[in-house]
C-alpha positions as CSV (number, residue, x, y, z in Angstrom):
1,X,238.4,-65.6,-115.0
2,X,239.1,-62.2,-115.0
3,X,242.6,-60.7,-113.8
4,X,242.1,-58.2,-110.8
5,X,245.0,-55.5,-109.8
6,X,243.7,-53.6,-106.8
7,X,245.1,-50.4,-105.6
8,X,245.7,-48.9,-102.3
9,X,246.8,-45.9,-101.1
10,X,245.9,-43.1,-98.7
11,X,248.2,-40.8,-100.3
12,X,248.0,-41.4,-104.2
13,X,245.0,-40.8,-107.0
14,X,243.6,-44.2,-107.7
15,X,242.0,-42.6,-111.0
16,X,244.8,-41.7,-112.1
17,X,247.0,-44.6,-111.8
18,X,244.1,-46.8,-113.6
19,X,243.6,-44.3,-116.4
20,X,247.4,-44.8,-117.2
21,X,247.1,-49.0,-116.8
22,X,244.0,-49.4,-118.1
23,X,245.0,-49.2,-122.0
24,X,248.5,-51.1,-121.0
25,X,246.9,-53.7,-119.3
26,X,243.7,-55.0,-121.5
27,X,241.9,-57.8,-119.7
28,X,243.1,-57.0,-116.3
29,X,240.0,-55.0,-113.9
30,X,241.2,-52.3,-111.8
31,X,239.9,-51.7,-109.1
32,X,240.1,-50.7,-105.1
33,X,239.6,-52.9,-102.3
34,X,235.8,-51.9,-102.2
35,X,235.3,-52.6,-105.7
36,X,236.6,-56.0,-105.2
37,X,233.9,-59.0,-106.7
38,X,235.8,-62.0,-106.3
39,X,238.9,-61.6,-103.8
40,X,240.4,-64.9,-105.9
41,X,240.6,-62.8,-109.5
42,X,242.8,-60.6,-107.2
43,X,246.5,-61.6,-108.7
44,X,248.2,-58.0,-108.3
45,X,248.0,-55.7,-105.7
46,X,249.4,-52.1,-106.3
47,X,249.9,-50.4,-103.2
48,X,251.7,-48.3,-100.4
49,X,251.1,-49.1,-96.7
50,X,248.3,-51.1,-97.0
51,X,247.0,-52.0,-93.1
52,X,247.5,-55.3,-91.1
53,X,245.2,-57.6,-92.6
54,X,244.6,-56.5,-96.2
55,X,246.0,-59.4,-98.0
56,X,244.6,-62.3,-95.9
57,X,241.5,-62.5,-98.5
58,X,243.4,-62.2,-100.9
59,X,244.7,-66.1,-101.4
60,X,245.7,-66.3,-105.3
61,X,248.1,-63.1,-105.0
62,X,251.3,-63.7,-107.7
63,X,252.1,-60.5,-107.0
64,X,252.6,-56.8,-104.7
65,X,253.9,-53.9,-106.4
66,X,255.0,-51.3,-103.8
67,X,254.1,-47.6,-104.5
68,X,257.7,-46.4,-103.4
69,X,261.3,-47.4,-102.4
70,X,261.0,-48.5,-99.2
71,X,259.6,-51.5,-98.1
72,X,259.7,-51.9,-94.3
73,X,255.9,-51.9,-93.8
74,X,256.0,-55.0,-95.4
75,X,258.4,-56.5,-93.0
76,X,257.0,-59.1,-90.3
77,X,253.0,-59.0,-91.5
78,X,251.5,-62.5,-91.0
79,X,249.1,-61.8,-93.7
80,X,251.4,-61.4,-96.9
81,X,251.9,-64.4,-98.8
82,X,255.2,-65.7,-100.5
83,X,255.2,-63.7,-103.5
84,X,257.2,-61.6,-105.5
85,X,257.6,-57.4,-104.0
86,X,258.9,-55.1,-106.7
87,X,259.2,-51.1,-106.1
88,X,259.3,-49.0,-108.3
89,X,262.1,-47.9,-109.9
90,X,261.9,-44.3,-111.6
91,X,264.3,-41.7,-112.9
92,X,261.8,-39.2,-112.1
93,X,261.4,-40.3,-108.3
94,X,265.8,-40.1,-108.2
95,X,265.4,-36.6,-109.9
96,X,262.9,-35.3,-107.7
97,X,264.7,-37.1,-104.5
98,X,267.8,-35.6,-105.7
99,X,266.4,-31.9,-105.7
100,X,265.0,-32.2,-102.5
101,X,268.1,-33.2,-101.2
102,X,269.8,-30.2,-103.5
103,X,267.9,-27.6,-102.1
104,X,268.4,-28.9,-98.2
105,X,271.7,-28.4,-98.4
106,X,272.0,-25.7,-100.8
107,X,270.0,-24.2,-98.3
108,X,272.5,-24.6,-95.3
109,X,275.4,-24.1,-97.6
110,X,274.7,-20.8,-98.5
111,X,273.0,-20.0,-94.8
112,X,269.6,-19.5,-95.9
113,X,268.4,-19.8,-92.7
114,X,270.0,-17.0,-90.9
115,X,269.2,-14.4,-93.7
116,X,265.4,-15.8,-92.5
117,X,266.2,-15.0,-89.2
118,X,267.4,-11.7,-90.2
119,X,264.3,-10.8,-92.8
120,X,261.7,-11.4,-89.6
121,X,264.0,-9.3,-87.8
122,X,263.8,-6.5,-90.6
123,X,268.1,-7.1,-89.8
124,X,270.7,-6.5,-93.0
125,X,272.9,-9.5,-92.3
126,X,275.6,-10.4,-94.2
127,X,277.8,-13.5,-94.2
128,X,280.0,-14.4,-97.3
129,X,279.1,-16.9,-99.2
130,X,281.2,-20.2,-98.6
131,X,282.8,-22.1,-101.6
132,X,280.6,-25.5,-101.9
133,X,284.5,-27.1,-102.3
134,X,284.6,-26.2,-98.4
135,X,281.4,-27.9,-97.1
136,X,281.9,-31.5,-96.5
137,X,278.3,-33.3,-97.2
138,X,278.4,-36.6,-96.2
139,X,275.3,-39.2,-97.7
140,X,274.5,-42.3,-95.6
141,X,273.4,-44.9,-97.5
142,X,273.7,-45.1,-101.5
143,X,271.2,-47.0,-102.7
144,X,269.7,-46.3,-105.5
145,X,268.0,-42.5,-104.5
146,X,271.6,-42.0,-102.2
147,X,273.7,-42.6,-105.5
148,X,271.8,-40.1,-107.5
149,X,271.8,-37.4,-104.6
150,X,275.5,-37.8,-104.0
151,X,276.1,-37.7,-108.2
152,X,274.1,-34.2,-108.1
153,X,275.8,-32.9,-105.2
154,X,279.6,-33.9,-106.4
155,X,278.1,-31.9,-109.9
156,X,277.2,-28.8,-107.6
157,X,281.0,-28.7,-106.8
158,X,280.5,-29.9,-103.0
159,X,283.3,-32.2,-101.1
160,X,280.7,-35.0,-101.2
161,X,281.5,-38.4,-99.4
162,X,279.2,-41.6,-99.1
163,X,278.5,-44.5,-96.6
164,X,277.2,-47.6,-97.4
165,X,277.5,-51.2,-95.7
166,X,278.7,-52.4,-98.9
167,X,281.4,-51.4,-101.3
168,X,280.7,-48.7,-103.8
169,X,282.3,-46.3,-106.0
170,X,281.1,-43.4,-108.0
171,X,282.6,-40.7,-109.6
172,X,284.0,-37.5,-107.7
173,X,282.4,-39.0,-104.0
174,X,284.8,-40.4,-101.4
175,X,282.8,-43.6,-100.8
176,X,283.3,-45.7,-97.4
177,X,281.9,-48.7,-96.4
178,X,281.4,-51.1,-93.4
179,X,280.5,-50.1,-90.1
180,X,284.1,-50.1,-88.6
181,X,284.3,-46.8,-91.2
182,X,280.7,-45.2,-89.8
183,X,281.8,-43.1,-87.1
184,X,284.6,-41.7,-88.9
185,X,282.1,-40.5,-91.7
186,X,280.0,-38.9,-89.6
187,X,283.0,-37.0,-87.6
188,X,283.5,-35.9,-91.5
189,X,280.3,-34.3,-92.3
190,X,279.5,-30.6,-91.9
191,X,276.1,-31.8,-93.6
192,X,274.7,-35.3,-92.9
193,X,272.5,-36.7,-95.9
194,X,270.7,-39.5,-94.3
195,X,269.2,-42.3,-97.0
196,X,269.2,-46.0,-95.4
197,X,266.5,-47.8,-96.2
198,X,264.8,-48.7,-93.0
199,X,266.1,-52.7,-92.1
200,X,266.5,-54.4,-88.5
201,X,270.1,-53.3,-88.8
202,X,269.5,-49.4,-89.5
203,X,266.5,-49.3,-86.7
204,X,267.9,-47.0,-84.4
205,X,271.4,-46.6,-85.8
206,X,271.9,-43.0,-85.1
207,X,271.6,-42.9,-81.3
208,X,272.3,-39.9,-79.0
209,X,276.0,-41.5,-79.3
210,X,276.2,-41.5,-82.7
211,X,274.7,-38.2,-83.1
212,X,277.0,-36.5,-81.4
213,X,280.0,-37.7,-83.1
214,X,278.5,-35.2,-85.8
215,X,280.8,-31.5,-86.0
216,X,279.7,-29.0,-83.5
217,X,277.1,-26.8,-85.4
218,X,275.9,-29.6,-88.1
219,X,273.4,-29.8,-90.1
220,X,270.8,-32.7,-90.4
221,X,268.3,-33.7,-93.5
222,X,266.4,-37.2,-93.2
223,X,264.7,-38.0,-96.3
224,X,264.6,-42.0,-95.5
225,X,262.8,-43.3,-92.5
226,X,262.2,-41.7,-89.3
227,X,263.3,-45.0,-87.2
228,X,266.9,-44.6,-87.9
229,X,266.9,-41.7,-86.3
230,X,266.5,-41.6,-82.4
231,X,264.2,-38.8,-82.2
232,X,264.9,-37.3,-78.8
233,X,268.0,-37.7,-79.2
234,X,267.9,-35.5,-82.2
235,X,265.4,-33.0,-80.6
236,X,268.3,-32.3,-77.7
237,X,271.2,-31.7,-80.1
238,X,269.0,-29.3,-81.8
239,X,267.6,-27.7,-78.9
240,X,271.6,-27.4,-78.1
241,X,273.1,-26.3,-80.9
242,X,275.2,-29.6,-81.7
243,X,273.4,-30.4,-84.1
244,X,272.7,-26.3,-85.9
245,X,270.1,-27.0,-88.2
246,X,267.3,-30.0,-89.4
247,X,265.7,-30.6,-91.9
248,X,263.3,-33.4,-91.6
249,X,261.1,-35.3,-94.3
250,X,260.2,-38.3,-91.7
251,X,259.7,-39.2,-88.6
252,X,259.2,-42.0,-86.1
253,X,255.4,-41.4,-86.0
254,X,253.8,-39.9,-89.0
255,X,251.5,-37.6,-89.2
256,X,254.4,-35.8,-86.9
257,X,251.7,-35.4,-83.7
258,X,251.1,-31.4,-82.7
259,X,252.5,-31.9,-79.3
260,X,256.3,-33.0,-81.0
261,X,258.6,-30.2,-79.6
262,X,260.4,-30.6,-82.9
263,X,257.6,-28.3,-84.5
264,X,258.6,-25.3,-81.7
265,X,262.8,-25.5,-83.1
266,X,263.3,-22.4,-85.3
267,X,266.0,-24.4,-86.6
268,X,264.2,-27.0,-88.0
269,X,262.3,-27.4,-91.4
270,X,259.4,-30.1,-91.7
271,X,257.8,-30.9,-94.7
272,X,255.1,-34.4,-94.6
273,X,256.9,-37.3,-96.3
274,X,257.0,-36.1,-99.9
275,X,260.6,-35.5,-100.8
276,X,260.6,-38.6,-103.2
277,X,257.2,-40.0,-104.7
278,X,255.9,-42.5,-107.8
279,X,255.1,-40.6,-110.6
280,X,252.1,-42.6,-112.7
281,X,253.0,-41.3,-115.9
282,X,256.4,-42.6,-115.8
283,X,255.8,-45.6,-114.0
284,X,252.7,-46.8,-115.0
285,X,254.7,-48.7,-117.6
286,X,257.1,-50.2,-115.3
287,X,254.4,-51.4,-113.2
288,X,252.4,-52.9,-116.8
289,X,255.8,-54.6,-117.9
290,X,256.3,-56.6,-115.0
291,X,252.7,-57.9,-114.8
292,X,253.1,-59.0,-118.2
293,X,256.4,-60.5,-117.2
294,X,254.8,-62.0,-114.7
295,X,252.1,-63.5,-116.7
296,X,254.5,-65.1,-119.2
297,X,256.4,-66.9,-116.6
298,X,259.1,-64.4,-117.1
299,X,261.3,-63.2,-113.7
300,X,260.4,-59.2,-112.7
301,X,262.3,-57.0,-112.3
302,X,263.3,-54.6,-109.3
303,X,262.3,-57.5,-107.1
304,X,263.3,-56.2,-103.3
305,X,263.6,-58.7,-100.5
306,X,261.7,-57.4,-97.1
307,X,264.1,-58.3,-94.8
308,X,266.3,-56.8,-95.8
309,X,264.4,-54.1,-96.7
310,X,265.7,-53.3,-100.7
């Protein structure tokens, strides 16, 4: 029987994913769900966000394959069977993470957004520029992405320090760890990175108390899961000026619905979810090398655990 790998995705180009697997993967049909002919031939599924429901039919799965770093869609479905998750694992997707995160806060480093102020205003406005040595940028969370972003930062020159619930080190980051350290980190940060993956124990961890623990006249990027973040709690301490300036990549519902006040704050930039996302032509081979691992009986790799969501 045939080897199926179906694909799902609202947000990336099935054509193009199979063009890239379909010479790495001989003997293995790719397809979409619709294309499906026989739900038991279906052994891999490649997808992100797939709905509630989606794997019930199919019952010979060996494996899932999740079109991302995070994982916390997966978490608590009743349709999933026991088999092995892998993400994928790219230089490309830390590269493009990391220049996201770059720009963010080379943007509030260098006060970008009052010169944009200014320009609508047709206003000269000068402020000296600050030495990067002098802007504390803390990153919460250094997983995989977090690591690279805090690396590129501490290369830019900035006083970079990390938070993770584990122990870490890397080179020119004051790294903390534990939660008894959190609330000092974020009392330390003129410019909160956050990058948690989204778990039961990061759901809602920084709560109007937490957020104002941050510096008076802080500034905010979230490029990891809007649920970490209690959103109205955020909105006041922008609308306030605790928290100076946002710049959001997620939210707690996505699409981010018209009626959010977030999208009236001059003081916050939103861009739709796209600060990190799977290349094909670097991953497609990844994605080939396990399912051939798979097939010889041979452990994958990048395997994540949904609970606790890496």
């Amino acid at each position: 029987m045939t080897s199926t790998l179906v694909f799902y995705s609202e947000h990336d180009s099935f054509e193009e994913w199979s063009a890239l697997l379909t010479p790495l993967l001989p003997g293995v049909r790719i397809c979409q769900p619709h294309d499906v002919n026989d739900p038991d031939s279906v052994h891999v599924v490649l997808g992100w966000k797939p709905p509630q429901g989606f794997f019930a039919q199919y019952q010979q799965l060996k494996l899932l394959v999740n079109l991302g770093a995070g994982v916390d869609s997966l978490v608590g479905r009743d349709d999933l069977p026991a088999v092995p998750i892998t993400r994928i694992s790219d230089p490309d997707m830390g590269r493009m993470m990391a220049s996201y995160v770059l720009f963010a806060v080379l943007r509030y480093a260098r006060d970008i957004p009052a010169f944009e102020r200014a320009q609508c205003e047709r206003r000269w406005h000068y402020l000296h520029p600050r030495l990067p040595s002098s802007v504390r940028v803390g990153v919460l969370g250094l997983g995989e992405l977090g690591s690279y972003a805090a690396l590129e930062l501490a290369r830019q020159g900035f006083d970079v320090r990390g938070w993770s619930r584990s122990e870490k080190q890397l080179d020119n980051v004051t790294c903390v760890n534990g939660m008894a350290r959190l609330d000092g980190f974020l009392g330390s940060s003129d410019i909160l990175v956050v990058m948690l993956p989204l778990t039961p124990q990061t759901h809602g961890l920084l709560n109007a108390e937490r957020l104002a623990l941050l510096p008076k006249g802080s500034c905010f990027v979230n490029v990891s899961r809007g649920a970490i973040v209690d959103q109205h709690a955020l909105t006041a301490a922008l609308a306030s000026g605790q928290i100076s300036e946002a710049t959001l990549d997620v939210f707690d519902r996505e699409p981010l619905p018209p009626e959010d006040p977030l999208w009236a704050l001059d003081n916050v930039l939103i861009t739709p979810h796209l600060a990190s996302v799977a290349i094909p032509a670097t991953a497609a081979q990844q994605v080939a090398d396990n399912i051939q691992r798979l097939n010889r009986g041979e452990p994958v790799l990048n395997q994540v655990d949904p609970a606790r969501g890496y």
